[in-house]
C-alpha positions in Angstrom: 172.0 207.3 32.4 172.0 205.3 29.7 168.4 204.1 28.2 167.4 200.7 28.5 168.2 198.2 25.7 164.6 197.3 24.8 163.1 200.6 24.9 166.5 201.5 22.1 165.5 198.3 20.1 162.1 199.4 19.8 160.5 201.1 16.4 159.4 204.2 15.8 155.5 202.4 14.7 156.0 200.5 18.6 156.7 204.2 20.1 153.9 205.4 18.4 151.3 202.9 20.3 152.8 203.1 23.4 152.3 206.9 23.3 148.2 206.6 21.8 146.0 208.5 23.9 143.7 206.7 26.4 140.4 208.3 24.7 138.0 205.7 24.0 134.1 206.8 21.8 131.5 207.2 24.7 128.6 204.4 23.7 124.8 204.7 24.5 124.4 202.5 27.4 122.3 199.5 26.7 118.9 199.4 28.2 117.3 196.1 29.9 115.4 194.0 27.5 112.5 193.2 29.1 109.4 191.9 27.4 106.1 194.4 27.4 108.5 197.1 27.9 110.0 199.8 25.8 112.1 203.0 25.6 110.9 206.5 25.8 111.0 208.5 22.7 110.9 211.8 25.0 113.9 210.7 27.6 115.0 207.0 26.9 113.1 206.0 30.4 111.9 202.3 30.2 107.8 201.9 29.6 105.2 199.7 30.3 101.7 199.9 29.3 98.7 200.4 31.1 96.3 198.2 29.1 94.5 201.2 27.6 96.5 202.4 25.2 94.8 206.1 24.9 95.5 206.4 28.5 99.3 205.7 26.9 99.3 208.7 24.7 98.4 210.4 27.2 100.9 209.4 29.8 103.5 210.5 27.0 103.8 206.7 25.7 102.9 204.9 28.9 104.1 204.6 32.4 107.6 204.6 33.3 108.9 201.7 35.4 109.5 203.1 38.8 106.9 205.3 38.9 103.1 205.6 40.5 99.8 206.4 38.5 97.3 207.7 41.0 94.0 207.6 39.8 90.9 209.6 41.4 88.2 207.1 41.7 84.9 208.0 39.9 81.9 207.9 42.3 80.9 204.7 42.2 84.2 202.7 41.8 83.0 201.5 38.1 85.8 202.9 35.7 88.5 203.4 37.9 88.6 200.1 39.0 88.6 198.8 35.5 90.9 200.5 34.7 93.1 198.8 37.6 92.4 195.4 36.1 93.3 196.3 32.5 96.8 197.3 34.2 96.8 194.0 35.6 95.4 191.7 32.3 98.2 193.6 30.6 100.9 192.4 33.4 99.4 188.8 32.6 99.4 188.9 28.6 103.1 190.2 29.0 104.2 187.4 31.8 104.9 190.1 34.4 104.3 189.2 38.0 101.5 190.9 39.7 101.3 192.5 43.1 97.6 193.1 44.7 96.8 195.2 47.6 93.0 195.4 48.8 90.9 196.3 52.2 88.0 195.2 51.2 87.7 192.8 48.4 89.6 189.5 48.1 92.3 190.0 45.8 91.4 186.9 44.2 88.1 188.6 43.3 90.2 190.9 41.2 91.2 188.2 39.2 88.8 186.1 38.9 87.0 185.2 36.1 82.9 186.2 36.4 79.8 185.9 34.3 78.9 189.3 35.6 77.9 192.2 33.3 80.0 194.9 32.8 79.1 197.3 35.3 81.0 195.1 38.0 83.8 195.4 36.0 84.7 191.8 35.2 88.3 190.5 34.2 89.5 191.6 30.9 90.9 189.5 28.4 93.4 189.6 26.2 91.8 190.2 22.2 94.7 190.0 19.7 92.1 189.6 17.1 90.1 192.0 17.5 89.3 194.5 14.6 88.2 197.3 16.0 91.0 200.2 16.1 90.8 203.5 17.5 89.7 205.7 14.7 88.5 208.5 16.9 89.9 208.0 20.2 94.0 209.5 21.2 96.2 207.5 18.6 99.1 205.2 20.1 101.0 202.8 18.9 99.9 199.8 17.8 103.0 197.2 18.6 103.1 198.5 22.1 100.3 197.1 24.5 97.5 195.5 23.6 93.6 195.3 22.5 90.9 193.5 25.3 87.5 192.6 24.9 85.4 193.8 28.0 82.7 191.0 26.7 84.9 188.3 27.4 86.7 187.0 30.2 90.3 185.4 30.7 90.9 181.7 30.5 91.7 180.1 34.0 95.0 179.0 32.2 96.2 182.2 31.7 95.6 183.4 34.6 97.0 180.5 36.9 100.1 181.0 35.1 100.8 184.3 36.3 102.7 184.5 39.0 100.6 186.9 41.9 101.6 188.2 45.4 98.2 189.5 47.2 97.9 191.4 50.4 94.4 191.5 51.7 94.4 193.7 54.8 92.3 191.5 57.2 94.7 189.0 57.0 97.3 191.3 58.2 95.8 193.5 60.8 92.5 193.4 62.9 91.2 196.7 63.2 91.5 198.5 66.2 92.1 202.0 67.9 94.0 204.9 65.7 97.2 202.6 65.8 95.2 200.9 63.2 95.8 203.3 60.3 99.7 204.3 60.7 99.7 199.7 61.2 98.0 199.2 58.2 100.2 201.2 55.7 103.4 200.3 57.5 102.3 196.3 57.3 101.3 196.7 53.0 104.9 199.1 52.6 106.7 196.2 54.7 105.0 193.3 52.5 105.6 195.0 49.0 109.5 195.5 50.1 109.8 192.1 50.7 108.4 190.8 48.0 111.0 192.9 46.2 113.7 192.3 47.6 113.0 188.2 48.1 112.0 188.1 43.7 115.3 190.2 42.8 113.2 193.3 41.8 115.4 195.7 43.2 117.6 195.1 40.5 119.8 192.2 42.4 118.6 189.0 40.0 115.3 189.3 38.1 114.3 190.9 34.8 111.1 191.0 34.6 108.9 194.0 35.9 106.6 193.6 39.1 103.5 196.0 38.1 101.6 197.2 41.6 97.8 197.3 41.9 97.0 199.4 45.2 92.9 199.4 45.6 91.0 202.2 47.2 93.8 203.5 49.2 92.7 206.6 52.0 89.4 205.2 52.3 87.9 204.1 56.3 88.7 200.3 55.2 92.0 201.0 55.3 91.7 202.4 58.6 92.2 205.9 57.6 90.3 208.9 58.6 90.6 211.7 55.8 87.0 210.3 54.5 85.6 210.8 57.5 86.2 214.6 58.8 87.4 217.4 57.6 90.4 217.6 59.7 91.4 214.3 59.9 94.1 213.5 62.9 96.1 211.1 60.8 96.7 213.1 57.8 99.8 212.1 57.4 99.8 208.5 57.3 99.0 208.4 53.7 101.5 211.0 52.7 104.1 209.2 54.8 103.4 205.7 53.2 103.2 207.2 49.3 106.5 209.2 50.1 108.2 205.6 50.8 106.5 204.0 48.1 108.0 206.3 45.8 111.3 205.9 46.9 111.0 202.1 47.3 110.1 202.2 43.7 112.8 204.1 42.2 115.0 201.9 43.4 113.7 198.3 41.5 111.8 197.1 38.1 108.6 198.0 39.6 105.2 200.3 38.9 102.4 201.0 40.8 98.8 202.0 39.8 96.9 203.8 43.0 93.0 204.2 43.5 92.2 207.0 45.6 88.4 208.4 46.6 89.2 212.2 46.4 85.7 213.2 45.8 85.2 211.8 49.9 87.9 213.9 50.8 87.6 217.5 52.3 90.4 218.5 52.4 92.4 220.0 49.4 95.3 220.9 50.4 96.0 217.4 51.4 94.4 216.2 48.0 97.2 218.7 46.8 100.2 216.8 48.5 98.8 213.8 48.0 99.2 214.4 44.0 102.4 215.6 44.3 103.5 212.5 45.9 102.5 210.2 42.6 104.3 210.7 39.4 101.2 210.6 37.1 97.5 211.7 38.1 94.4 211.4 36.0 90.6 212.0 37.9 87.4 210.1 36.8 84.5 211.8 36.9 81.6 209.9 36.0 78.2 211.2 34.3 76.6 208.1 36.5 74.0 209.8 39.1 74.1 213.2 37.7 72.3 215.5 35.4 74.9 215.4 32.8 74.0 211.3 32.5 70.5 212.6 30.6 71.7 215.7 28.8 72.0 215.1 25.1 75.5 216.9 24.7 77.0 213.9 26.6 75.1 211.3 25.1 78.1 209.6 23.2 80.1 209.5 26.3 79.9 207.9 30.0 82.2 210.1 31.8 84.9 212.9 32.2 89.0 212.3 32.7 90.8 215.1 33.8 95.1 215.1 33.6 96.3 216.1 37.4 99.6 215.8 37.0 102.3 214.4 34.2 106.0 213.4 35.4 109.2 215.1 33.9 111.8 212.3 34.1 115.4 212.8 32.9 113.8 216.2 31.5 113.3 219.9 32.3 109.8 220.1 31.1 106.4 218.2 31.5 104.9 216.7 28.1 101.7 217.6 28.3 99.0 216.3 26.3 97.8 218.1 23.1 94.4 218.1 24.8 92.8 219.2 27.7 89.3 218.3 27.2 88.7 214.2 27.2 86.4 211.8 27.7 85.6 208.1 28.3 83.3 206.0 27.0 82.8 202.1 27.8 81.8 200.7 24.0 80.2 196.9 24.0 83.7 195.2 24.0 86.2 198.2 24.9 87.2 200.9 27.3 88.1 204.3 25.3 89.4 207.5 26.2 88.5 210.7 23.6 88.5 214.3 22.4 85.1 215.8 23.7 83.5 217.0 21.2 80.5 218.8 21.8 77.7 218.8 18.9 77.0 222.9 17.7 74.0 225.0 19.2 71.9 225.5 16.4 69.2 226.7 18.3 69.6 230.4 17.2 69.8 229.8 13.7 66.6 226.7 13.9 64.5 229.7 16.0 65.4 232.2 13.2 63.9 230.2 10.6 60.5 229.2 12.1 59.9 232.9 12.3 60.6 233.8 9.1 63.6 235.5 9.4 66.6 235.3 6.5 69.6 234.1 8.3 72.8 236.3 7.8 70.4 239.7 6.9 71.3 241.5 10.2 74.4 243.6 10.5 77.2 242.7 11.8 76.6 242.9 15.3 72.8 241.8 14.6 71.3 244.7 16.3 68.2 246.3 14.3 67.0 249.7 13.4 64.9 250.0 17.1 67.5 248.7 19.0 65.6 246.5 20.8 67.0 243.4 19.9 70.4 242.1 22.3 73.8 241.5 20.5 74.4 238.6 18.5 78.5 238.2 18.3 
């Protein structure tokens, strides 16, 4: 059969680029712009910041959108709960839209601007100007997040202008019988999916990010009984509802920031799976009430933080923080995590020179010629 006239007629440079191969340079895929966000260094997953920025070192650069910080609430509610509205006065400064669960107070109480003093945590606001850096607390970036004076509080402006879906749980359900705690998680995982999918967070429409405040969760306003007994009946009604938040989460522009009372609850294997279910955990413990408030060695500091749990996203290994041993402190205008850094026991050495004794004479296990003296290492 003869070959057709057009394909004869054709050059040998025409062949050639009929015949190119189909290859084509594989290109890193663009991520969402979004303002107060930015990549991950460790695995490219978008970040936002919690409003603290040593608690963003910490977190490995900050949380990842998608993902839920639970935080173990100190005894008496005071620094975890600030820490909940510096998440939220950051969603404001950055114009993202805010989403406020509570059982007890009225979110508006939240955000509302008070003349309080600072142990009832009032609303933060935003500082641009301020000077102070943090020499000795966890380093972080300085163009991601931002600086808030706890002296101050935010202009009714600002905060009118952010755009704020509340959930208060009296409005929703009147409590009841043991119906009452599977209702009330079902009725605050029904309103946040909504509100999801009605803004366009699930990725349908919106850019922007919808950052999650969820207040006190497992304690008996919410209905639930894990505070209450050691074996509670309804266990699983918090599980259940953070297993669904999770996966309602990966699925849309969205991060959530969970209180939690764990020092009320008995149970720690449920404390265990509770954890697990949450991406990040950090626990407060507070020196509030206890012997350690009047010790000396903890004078510089108002409080412990302990790192539960880190996520591994898009990675085979946690990054965990350089540091295991950190502390908070609330200064006169800000909120700071640190190093603990305990001052050195001199007491041996001062004790050795009221009696007389030249410091460094002893051998090198310090025991003397009677051996009645103990070991000195």
């Amino acid at each position: 059969m003869a070959a057709p006239v057009n394909s004869v007629c054709k050059t040998s440079a025409d062949r050639l680029q009929v015949n190119c191969t189909s290859f084509q340079k594989k290109t890193r895929s663009k991520l969402i712009s979004i303002p107060g966000t930015r990549p991950s260094v460790q695995n490219g997953q978008l970040l936002v910041s919690t409003g603290v920025t040593s608690l963003d070192y910490l977190l490995g650069g900050g949380l990842a959108v998608g993902t839920v910080l639970l935080i173990e609430e100190d005894r008496f509610d005071s620094y975890s709960r600030m820490i909940l509205k510096y998440f939220l006065a950051e969603g404001v400064v950055c114009r993202h839209e805010l989403f406020v669960a509570t059982a007890q107070d009225n979110p508006d109480e939240i955000l509302q601007v008070g003349d309080e003093t600072l142990s009832s945590s009032n609303v933060i606001k935003n500082y641009n100007s301020y000077p102070c850096a943090l020499q000795s607390a966890l380093a972080s970036s300085s163009r991601f997040g931002h600086y808030y004076d706890v002296s101050k509080t935010m202009e009714v402006e600002i905060r009118q202008a952010a755009k704020c879906h509340r959930f208060y749980l009296p409005d929703h359900i009147t409590p009841s019988s043991a119906a009452h705690r599977v209702e009330s998680y079902s009725a605050l995982l029904k309103s946040l999916q909504e509100v999801i999918h009605r803004e366009g967070f699930d990725l349908s429409k919106s850019r922007n990010i919808l950052r999650v405040g969820l207040h006190s969760l497992g304690s008996a306003l919410w209905g639930d009984d894990l505070c209450c007994h050691d074996k509670p009946r309804h266990s699983h009604a918090l599980t259940t509802f953070l297993y669904g938040l999770r996966a309602l989460l990966r699925s849309s522009l969205s991060v959530a920031v969970v209180t939690l009372p764990s020092h009320l609850i008995q149970d720690r294997a449920l404390m265990g799976n509770i954890t697990r279910l949450c991406d990040n955990a950090i626990a407060l413990e507070s020196f509030k009430g206890s012997e350690r408030e009047t010790n000396p060695l903890y004078k510089d500091y108002h409080g412990l933080l302990y790192v539960r749990q880190v996520p591994h996203l898009n990675c085979l290994a946690r990054q965990l923080p350089d540091h295991k041993d950190l502390a908070f402190k609330l200064k006169r205008k800000q909120f700071t995590i640190e190093r603990l850094h305990l001052p050195p026991d001199l007491s041996e050495t001062v004790s050795r020179v009221s009696r007389g004794e030249p410091v460094g004479v002893a051998s090198a296990c310090g025991s003397s010629a009677s051996g009645t003296k103990n070991l000195d290492f």
